[in-house]
N, C-alpha and C positions, 0 to 999 in steps of 0.2 A: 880448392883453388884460393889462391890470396887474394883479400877481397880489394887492396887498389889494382890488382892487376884486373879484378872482376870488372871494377868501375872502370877504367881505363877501357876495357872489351867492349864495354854498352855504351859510353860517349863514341867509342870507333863507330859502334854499328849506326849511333846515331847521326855521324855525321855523315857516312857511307850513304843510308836512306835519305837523306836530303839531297848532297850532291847529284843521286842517282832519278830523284823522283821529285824535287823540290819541296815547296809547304807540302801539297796535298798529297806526299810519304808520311807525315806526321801528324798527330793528334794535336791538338792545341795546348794543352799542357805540356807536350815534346819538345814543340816550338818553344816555350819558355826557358824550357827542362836545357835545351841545345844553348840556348842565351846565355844562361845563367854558369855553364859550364868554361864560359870566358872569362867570366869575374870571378868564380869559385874555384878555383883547379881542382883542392885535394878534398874535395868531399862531395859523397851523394845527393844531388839538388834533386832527384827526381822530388821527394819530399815536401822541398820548397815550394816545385812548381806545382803540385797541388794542392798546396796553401793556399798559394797566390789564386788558382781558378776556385777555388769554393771561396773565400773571402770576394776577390772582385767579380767573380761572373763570367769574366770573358777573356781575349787579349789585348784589347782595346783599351778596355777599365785599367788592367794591370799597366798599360804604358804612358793612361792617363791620371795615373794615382799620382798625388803629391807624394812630399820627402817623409813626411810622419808617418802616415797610411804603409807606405812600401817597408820603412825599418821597423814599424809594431810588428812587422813579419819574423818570426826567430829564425836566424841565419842571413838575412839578408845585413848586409853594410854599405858604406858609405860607397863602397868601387861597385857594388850590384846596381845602386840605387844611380848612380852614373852612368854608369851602361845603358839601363832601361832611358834612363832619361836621354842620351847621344842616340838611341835607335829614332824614339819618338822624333825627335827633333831629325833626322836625318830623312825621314821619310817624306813630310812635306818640301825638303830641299831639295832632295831629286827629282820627284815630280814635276816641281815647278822649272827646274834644266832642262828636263824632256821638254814640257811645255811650250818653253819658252824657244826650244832648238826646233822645234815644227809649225811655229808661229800660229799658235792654238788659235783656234776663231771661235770666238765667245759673241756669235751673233744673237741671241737669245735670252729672255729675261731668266728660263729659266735656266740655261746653260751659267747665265753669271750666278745666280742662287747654290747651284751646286760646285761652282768654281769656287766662291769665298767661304761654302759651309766646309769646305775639304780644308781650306787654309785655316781657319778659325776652331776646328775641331779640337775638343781640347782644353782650350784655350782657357788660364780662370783671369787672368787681367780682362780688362777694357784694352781694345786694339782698334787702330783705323787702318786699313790697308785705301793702297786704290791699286787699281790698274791700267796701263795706257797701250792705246790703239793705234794702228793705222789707219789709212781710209778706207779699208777691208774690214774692218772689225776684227787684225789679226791682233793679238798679243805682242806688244814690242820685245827686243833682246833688251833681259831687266827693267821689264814692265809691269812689273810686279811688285809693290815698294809697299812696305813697310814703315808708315809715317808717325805716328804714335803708339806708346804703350804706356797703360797705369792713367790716360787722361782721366781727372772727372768728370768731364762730361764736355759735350760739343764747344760751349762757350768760351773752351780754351784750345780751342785747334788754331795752327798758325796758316790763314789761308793763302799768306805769302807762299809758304812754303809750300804751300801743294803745286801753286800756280809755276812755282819757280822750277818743282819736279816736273811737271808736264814740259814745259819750256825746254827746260836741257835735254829731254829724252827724245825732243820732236814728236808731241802726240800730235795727235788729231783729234780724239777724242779720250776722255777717262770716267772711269766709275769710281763710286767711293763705299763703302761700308765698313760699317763697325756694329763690336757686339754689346750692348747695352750689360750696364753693370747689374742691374735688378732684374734683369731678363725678361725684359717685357719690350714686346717688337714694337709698341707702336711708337710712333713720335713726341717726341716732349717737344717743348715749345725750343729749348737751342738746336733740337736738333732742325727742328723747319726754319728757324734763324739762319745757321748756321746755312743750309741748303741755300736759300736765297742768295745769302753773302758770297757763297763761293759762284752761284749760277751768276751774278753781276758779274764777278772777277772773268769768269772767262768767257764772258760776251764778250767784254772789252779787248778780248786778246783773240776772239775766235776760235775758241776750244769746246770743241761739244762734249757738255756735261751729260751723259746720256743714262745716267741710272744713280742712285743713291738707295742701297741696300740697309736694311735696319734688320741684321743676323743673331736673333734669340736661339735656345735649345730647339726649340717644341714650333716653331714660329720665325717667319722670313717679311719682312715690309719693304714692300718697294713703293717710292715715289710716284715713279713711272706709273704704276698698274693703279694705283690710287686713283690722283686726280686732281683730289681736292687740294693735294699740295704741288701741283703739277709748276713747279717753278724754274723748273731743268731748261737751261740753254739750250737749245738742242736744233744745229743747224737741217740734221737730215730728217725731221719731220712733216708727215704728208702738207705741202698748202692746201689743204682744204678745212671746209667748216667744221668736221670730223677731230680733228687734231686739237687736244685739249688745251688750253691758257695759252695761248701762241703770244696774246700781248705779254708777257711775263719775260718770253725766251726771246724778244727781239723780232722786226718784220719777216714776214716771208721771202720779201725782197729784197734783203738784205746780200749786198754780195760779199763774199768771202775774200779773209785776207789774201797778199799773194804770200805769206808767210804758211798759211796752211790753209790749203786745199781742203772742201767742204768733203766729207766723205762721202764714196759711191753705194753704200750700203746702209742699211738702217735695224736697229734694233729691230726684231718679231717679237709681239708682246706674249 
C-alpha cells in the first residue's frame, strides 16, 4: 500500500474514533497525534506526539510548554507551535462563555479558589484578574476581567481602574486575585497595602470587596480565611461579635447605597 495513502487511512480512522466516541476513543498521545495532524498535513506525527508525551509528561505540560521547549522538538514549527498555543488559549475562553451564559454562582471560598486556579493555569506572567457579582453571588455577563498582565507587583495596580470596571459592569460585589511572580502565596507588604487601598475605594462607593485570592502553584491565600489581614469591605457580613475586623470594612449600620443594593447572600467560608 502507498504509504500517504497509509497515513491518510489512519488520520481517517483517527478522526472517525473521535467523532464517534470523543477524547475517551483516544489515548493521550492520539489526542496530540489528531492536533498535530492540522498543522502538519504531509507527514507521520504519530512520532512527534510521542515525543512530545515522554518529554512533557502529559497533555497538559505539552500545551503548557513555552515556544523554545515545544520547537527543541524535531518536527514541530512555527504553525504547530500556534496551534498548540490557539487550543490552550481557547479552552479557558469557552469555559468562561459557558460560565458566564449560566450565570455561574461562585458562593464559596473554595468554589472562588478553584474558579481563578482554572483561569490562571498556566499562566507564566504576573496576572490580576477580578470577578464581579450580583446580589446573588452570580457571575456577571463579562464578569470576568482581566486587569493586568507582566505587573511587578501590587504597588503598581491602577485602583481607579478596578473601581471604574465594577462601576460600568454594575457589581455589587467583586474578588480579586493574582499569581505572585516568585510563587510564594503569602502576602508581601503591597500586597496588604494594596488590599486596604482598594477596600477604602469601595466603601466609599458601596461595593463589597468580598475575597482577595493570592493563587501560587502548590498554594492558594485568601484574606478572607486569614484574618489577620481581614481588611475586606464587605457589606454582607454577619453583625455579630464573631465577624472579624468589622471596624476596618465600615459599620454594621451602615445603610447601603440606593446605587447598589447590599447583597442577599454571603460568602461560605
Amino acid at each position: 500500500m502507498d504509504e500517504s495513502r497509509d497515513r491518510r487511512g489512519h488520520r481517517s480512522r483517527l478522526r472517525e474514533r473521535f467523532l464517534s466516541g470523543g477524547m475517551s476513543a483516544l489515548a493521550e498521545y492520539e489526542i496530540l497525534e489528531l492536533l498535530l495532524t492540522f498543522a502538519i498535513p504531509r507527514k507521520d506525527v504519530k512520532p512527534i506526539a510521542k515525543v512530545l508525551m515522554r518529554r512533557f509528561g502529559s497533555l497538559k505540560s505539552v500545551l503548557n510548554a513555552d515556544e523554545s521547549a515545544l520547537l527543541s522538538v524535531g518536527g514541530l514549527g512555527e504553525g504547530s507551535f500556534c496551534l498548540i498555543k490557539f487550543i490552550r488559549a481557547l479552552i479557558p475562553l469557552f469555559h468562561m462563555q459557558v460560565l458566564e451564559q449560566e450565570r455561574l454562582e461562585l458562593d464559596s471560598i473554595d468554589k472562588l479558589i478553584e474558579f481563578f486556579r482554572a483561569r490562571m493555569d498556566g499562566e507564566a506572567r504576573e496576572v490580576l484578574d477580578m470577578a464581579c457579582f450580583d446580589s446573588e453571588l452570580r457571575l456577571m455577563p463579562g464578569g470576568a476581567v482581566r486587569l493586568f498582565e507582566g505587573s511587578a507587583n501590587m504597588a503598581k495596580v491602577d485602583i481607579r481602574k478596578i473601581v471604574e470596571t465594577a462601576i460600568r459592569l454594575g457589581a455589587t460585589s467583586i474578588v480579586l486575585a493574582h499569581n505572585p511572580p516568585n510563587g510564594d502565596a503569602r502576602p508581601s507588604f503591597d500586597d496588604i497595602r494594596f488590599t486596604q487601598t482598594l477596600s477604602l475605594a469601595c466603601k466609599s462607593i458601596r461595593i463589597n470587596f468580598i475575597e482577595h485570592l493570592i493563587v501560587a502553584k502548590s498554594a492558594t491565600f485568601s484574606f478572607r480565611r486569614d484574618g489577620r489581614f481581614d481588611d475586606l469591605y464587605d457589606e454582607t457580613l454577619p453583625d455579630d461579635a464573631s465577624a472579624p475586623n468589622l471596624e476596618s470594612g465600615g459599620e454594621a449600620g451602615d445603610e447601603p447605597s440606593a446605587r447598589v443594593a447590599a447583597p442577599r447572600r454571603r460568602l461560605r467560608m
